[in-house]
N, C-alpha and C positions, 0 to 999 in steps of 0.2 A: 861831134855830131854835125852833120851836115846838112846847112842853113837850108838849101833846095829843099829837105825832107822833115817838114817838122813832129817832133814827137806825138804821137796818136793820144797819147793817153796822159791826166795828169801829174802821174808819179814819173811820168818821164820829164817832162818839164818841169815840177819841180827841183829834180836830182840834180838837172843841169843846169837851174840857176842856183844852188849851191854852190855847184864847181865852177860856176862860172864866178861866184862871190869870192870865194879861196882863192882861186887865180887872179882876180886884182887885187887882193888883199897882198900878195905875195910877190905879186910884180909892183905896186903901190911903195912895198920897203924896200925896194931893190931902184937908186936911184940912177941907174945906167940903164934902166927897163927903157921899152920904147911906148913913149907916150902916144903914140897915134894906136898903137894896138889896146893900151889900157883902157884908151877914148871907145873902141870900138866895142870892146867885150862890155863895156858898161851898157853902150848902145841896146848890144843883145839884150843885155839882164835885162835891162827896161822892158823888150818886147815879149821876153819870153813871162816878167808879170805883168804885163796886160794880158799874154795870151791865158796863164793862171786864173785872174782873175773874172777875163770872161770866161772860163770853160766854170768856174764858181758861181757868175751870174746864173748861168744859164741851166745848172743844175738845181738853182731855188726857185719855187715858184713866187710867183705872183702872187701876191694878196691883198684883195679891194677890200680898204676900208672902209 
């Protein structure tokens, strides 16, 4: 998927921070992987669950106590 274009819809982001968790898991046992790529995909995972969990935020309402 291409960073410029991020996924519209939840289920697209989530799918790809999956794959994105398998692919460091899988380059993580492989100790000839390149660690700066490892570093990077981790990066994404991170944003792609912020970007999750704000599309989560933003889908519950608010409620005054």
């Amino acid at each position: 998927m291409n960073d410029d274009e991020p996924p519209l819809n939840l289920d697209a982001l989530k799918s790809e921070h999956r794959e994105l968790d398998e692919r460091i898991k899988v380059m993580i046992a492989d100790p000839e992987s390149d660690q700066l790529e490892v570093a990077r995909m981790k990066k994404r995972k991170l944003r792609l669950k912020d970007q999750i969990q704000q599309m989560l935020d933003s889908q519950t309402p608010d409620l005054i106590a």
